[in-house]
C-alpha positions in Angstrom: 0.0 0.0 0.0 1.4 3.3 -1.2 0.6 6.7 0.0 0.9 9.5 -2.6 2.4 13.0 -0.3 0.9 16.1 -2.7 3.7 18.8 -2.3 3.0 22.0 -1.1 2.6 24.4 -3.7 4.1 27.9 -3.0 2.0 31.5 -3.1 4.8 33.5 -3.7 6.4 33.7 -7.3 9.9 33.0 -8.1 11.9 36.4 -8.0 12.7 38.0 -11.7 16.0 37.3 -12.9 17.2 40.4 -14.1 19.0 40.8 -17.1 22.6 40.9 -17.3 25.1 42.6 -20.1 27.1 39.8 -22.3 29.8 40.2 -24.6 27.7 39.9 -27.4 24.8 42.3 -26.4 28.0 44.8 -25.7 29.7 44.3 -28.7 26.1 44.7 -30.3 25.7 48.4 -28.6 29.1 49.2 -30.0 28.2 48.5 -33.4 25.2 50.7 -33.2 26.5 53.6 -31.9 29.1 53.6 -34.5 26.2 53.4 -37.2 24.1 56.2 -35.5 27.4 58.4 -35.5 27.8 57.5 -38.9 24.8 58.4 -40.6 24.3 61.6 -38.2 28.3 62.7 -39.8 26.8 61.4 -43.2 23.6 63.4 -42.9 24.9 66.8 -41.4 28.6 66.7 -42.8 29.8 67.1 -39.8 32.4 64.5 -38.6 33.6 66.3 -35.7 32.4 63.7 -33.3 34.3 60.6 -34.2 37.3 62.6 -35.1 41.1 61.6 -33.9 41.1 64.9 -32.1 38.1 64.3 -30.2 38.7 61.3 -29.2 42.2 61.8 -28.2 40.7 64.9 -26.0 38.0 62.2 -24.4 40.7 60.2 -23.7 42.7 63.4 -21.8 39.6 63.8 -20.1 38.5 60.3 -19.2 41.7 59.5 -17.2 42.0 61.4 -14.2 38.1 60.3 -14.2 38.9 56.5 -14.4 41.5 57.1 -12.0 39.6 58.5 -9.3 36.6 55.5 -10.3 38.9 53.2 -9.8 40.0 54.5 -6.0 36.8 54.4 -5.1 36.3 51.0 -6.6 38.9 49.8 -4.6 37.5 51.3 -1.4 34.1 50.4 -1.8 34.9 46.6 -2.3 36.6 46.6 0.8 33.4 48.2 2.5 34.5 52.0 2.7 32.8 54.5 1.3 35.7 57.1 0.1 33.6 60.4 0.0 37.7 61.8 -0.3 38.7 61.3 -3.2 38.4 64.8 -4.4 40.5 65.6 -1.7 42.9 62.7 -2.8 43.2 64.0 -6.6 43.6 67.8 -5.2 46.4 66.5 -3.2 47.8 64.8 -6.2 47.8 67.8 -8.3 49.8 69.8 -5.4 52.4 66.7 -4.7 52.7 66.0 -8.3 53.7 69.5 -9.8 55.9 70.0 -6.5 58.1 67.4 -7.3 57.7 67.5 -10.6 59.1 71.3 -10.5 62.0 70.3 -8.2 62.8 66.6 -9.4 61.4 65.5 -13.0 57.9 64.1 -13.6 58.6 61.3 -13.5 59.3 61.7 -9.4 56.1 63.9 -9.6 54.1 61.1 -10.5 55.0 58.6 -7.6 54.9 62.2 -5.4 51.2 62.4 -6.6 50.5 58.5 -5.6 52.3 59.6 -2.2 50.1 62.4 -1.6 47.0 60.7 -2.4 48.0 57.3 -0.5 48.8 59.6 2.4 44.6 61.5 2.3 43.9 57.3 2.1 46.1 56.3 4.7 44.0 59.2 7.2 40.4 58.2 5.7 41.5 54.9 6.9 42.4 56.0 10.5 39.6 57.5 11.3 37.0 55.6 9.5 38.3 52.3 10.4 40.1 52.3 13.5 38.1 55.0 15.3 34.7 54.0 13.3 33.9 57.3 12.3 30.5 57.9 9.7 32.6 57.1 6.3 30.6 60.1 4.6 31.6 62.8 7.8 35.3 61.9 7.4 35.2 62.1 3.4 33.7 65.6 3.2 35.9 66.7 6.1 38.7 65.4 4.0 37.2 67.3 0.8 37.4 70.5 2.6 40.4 70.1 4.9 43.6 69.1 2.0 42.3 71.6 -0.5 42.4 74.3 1.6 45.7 73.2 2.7 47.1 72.8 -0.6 45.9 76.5 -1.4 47.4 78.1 1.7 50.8 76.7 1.0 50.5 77.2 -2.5 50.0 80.8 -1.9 53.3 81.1 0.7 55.4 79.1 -1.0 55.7 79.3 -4.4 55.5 83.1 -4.0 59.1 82.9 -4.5 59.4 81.2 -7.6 58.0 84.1 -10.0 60.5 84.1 -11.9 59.9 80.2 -13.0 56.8 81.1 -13.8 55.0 80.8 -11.0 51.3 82.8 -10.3 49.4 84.1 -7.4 47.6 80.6 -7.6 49.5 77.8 -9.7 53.0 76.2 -9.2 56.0 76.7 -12.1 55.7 74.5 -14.7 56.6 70.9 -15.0 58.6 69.0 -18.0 56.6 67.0 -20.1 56.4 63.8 -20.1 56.6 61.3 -23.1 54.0 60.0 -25.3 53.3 56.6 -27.5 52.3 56.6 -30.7 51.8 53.3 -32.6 54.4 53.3 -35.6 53.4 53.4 -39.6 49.4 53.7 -38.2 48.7 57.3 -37.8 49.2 58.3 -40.8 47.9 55.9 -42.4 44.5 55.9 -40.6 44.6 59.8 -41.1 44.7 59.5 -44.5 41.3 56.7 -44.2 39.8 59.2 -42.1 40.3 62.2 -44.4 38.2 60.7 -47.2 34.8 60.7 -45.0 34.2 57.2 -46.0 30.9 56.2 -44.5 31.7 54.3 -41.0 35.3 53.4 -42.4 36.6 56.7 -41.6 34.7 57.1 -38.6 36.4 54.0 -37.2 39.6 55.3 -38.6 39.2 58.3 -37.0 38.3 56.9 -33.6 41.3 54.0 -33.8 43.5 56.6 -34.5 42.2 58.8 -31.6 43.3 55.8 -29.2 46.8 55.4 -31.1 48.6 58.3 -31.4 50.3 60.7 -28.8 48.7 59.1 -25.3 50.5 60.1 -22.6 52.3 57.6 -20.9 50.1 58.3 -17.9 47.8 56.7 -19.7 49.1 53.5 -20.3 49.9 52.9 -17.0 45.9 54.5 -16.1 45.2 51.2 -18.5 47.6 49.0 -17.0 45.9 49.7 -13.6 42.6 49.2 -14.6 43.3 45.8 -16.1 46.0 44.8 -13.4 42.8 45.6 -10.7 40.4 43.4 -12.5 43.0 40.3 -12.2 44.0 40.9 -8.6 40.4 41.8 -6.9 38.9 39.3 -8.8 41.5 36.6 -9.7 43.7 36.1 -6.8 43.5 35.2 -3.2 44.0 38.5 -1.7 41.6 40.1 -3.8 38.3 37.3 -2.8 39.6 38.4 0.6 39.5 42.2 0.1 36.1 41.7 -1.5 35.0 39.1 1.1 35.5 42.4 4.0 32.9 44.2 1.7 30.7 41.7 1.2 30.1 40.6 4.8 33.2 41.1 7.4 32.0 39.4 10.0 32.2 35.7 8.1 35.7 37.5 7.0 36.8 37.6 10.3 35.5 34.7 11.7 37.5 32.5 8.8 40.9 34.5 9.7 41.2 37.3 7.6 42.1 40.8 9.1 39.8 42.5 7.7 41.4 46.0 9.6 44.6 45.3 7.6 42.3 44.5 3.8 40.7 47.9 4.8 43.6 50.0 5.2 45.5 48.4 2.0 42.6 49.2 -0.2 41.9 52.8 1.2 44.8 53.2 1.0 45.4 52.3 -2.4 42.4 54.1 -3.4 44.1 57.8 -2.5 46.8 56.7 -4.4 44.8 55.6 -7.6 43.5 59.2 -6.9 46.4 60.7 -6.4 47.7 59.5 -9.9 44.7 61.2 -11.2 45.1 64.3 -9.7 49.1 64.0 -10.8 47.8 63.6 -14.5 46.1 66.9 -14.5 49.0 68.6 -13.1 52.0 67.2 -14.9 49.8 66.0 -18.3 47.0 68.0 -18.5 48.3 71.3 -17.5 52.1 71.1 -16.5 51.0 73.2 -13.3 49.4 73.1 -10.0 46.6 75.8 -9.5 44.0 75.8 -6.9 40.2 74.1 -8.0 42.0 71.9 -10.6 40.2 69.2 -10.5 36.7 70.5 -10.8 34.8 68.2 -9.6 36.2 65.1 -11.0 36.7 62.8 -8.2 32.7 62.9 -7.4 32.1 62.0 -11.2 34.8 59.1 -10.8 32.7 58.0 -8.3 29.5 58.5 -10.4 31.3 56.3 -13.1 32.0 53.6 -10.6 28.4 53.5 -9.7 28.0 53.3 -13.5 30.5 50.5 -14.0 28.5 48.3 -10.9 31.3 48.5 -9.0 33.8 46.4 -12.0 36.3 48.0 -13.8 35.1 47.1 -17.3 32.1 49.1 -16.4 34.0 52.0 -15.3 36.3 52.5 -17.6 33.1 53.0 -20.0 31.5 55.3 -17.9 34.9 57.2 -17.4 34.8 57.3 -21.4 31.3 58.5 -21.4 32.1 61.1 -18.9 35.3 61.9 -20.4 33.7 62.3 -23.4 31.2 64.8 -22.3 33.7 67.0 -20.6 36.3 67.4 -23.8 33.4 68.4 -25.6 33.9 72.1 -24.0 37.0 71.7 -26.1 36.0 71.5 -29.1 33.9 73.6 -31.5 30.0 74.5 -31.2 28.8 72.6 -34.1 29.5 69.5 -32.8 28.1 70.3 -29.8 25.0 70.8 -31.5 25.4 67.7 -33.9 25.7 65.9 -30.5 21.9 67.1 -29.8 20.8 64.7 -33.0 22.3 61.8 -31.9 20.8 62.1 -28.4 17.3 62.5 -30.0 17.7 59.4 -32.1 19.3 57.4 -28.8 16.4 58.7 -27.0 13.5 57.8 -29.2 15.5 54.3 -29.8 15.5 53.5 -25.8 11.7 54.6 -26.1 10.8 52.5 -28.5 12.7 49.4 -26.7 10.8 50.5 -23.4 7.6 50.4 -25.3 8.6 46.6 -26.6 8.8 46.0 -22.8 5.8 47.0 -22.1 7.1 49.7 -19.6 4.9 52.3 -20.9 5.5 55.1 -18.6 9.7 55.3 -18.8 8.6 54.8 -22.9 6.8 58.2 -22.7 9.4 59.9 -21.2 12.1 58.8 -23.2 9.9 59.8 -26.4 9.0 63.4 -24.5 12.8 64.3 -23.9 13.5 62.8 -27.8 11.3 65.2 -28.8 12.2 68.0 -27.0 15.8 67.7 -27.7 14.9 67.2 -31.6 13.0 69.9 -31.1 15.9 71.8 -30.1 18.1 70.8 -32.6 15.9 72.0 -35.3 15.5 75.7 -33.8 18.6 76.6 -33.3 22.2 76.6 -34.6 24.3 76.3 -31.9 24.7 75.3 -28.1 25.3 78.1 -25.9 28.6 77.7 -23.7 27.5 77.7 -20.3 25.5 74.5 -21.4 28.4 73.1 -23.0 30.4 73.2 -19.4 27.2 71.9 -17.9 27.1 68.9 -19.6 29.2 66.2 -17.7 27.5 67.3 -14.7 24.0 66.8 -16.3 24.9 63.4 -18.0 26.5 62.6 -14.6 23.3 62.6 -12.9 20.9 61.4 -16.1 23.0 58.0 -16.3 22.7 57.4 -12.8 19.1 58.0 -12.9 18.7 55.5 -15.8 21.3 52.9 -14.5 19.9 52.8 -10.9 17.6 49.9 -11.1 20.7 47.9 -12.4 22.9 48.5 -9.8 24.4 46.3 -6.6 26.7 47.7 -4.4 28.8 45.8 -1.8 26.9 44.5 1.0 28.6 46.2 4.0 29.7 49.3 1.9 29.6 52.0 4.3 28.6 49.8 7.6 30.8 50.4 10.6 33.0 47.1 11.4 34.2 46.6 14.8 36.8 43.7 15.6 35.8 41.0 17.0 32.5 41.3 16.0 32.7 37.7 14.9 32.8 36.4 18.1 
């Protein structure tokens, strides 16, 4: 005799898997934003966009971004939130151009690292030894090493005017060297000349990331690789992660998590500080006082892009970076720019509409058409907006990337020791 046991069925529904970016779906976005960029310099003759010199300048821009992304990358995995690393990158600049004057760049950039390791090494102190609120100690950093750097800017290079020195900025640096792959430039200048439909805009854009990139930004590259490998494929780095992710289980399998804290804060002022050494010894070959500009909070907005990986940061730092060298370069395409985000728009609008998310559809189409609309009314895009627009992209990509997002577990959460006991 056999008794049949009828299981239990279950109320509540299996949780939605959300959908995650693959190689191919990448590689597939790629492709389509070089066809949109295509037809829009096909349509309005304007090429501007995918040029070499634009895209060496987004470049320029994107790596003191990436740099300051990836400090805060590094922090956050470990479970501290670096607030800082404005501070860090302003600290940078200051150490950087210092030594850089005195010594050679080349000193200036480890000077930089040392500058910005050294805001780390004190977010560390009081955030994880003395448990202090991780945001309270970042803003107080914010406000106390920039104000530092400007009072001893002021009293000491005062005596260097005759190196060139200013009532706010250091004497200039040397320069340091740059790479340019051999026998390609010129040829690729010569494809990109012609205006070949998407062959020259790829030329153009290949030839952007080929020729005359600083050597700060191959190592910036290095880094970014180098962190994927160690946080992910090694020992340490599962550890480091692990005192993110929960520190208590950390702890209570042997790891210190005190001593993972303090090597990744650490190491996040000193990503920072290479950032902030860039814009001093690359970007400008000088130290002056509100260099950075903001930077290290939109490094932080493109590591909240890149959900917390490097692969996704280093795109948003290209995004952002691209924005921000846009101020460089002339008005038109500025306002070819407006085209391409009306056609982008209306695209994600109709793909919202496929998913049946009616309501984001309808905004999407709205701002499509008020930006086409604004394209087709006027002729140019007023400066002031121009400046504006990394800040405004800043905040618009977070806004449309937050429902994708996963942050650390215990990021931010203050860890005592012993706590696992």
């Amino acid at each position: 005799m056999s008794t049949t046991v009828a299981k239990p069925t279950s109320s509540v529904a299996p949780a939605k898997k959300k959908s995650k970016l693959t190689w191919p779906v990448v590689l597939l976005l790629i492709a389509l934003a070089l066809l949109l960029f295509a037809a829009i310099g096909a349509i309005t003759g304007n090429h501007g966009l995918t040029s070499s010199g634009q895209i060496g300048a987004a470049v320029s821009s994107a790596v003191p971004i990436a740099m300051a992304g990836l400090g805060g990358l590094w922090a956050e995995r470990a479970g501290v939130v670096n607030i800082g690393l404005e501070g860090m990158m302003v600290a940078g600049t200051f150490c950087g151009a210092w030594a850089g004057f005195l010594v050679n760049p080349w000193v200036g950039l480890l000077a930089g690292m040392a500058g910005g390791a050294a805001g780390g090494l004190l977010h560390a102190l009081i955030t994880v030894t003395f448990g202090v609120d991780h945001i309270v100690s970042g803003v107080g950093i914010n406000l106390l090493v920039p104000g530092i750097c400007a009072y001893v800017n002021r009293i000491y290079y005062k005596d260097y005017v005759a190196d060139g020195a200013g009532a706010n900025q250091s004497p200039p640096a040397e320069s340091l060297p740059t790479f340019t792959v051999p026998g390609l430039s010129n040829w690729l200048d010569g494809i990109e000349q012609h205006h070949w439909f998407l062959v020259s805009d790829v030329a153009g854009i290949v030839r952007g990331l080929t020729t005359e990139l600083s050597v700060v930004t191959l190592i910036a590259g290095a880094f970014l690789v180098g962190s994927y490998f160690v946080l992910w494929r090694t020992v340490f780095g599962l550890r480091l992660r692990s005192c993110g992710e929960n520190p208590t289980a950390a702890e209570s399998l042997g790891v210190n998590v005190y001593k993972y804290k303090y090597l990744a804060v650490i190491s996040s002022g000193a990503f920072a500080g290479l950032g902030g050494a860039y814009l001093s010894l690359v970007a400008a070959h000088f130290y002056r006082d509100g260099q950075t500009q903001g930077r290290g909070f939109i490094g932080l907005a493109a590591m909240i892009f890149g959900n917390w990986m490097p692969g996704g940061l280093a795109a948003g730092a290209g995004l952002f970076g691209f924005t921000d060298s846009l101020q460089l370069r002339d008005a038109d395409s500025v306002h070819v720019l407006l085209l391409v985000v009306a056609i982008a728009m209306a695209a994600l609008a109709l793909w919202q509409f496929y998913r049946r998310k009616f309501t984001a559809g309808a905004i999407s189409l709205v701002v499509a058409g008020g930006v086409a609309l604004w394209y087709a009314t006027t002729d140019a895009v007023q400066r002031p907006l121009i400046v504006a627009t990394p800040y405004v992209i800043t905040l618009v990509v977070l806004a449309l990337a937050a429902q994708r997002l996963r942050m650390p577990k215990a990021d931010g959460q203050i860890y005592r020791k012993g706590q696992a006991k």
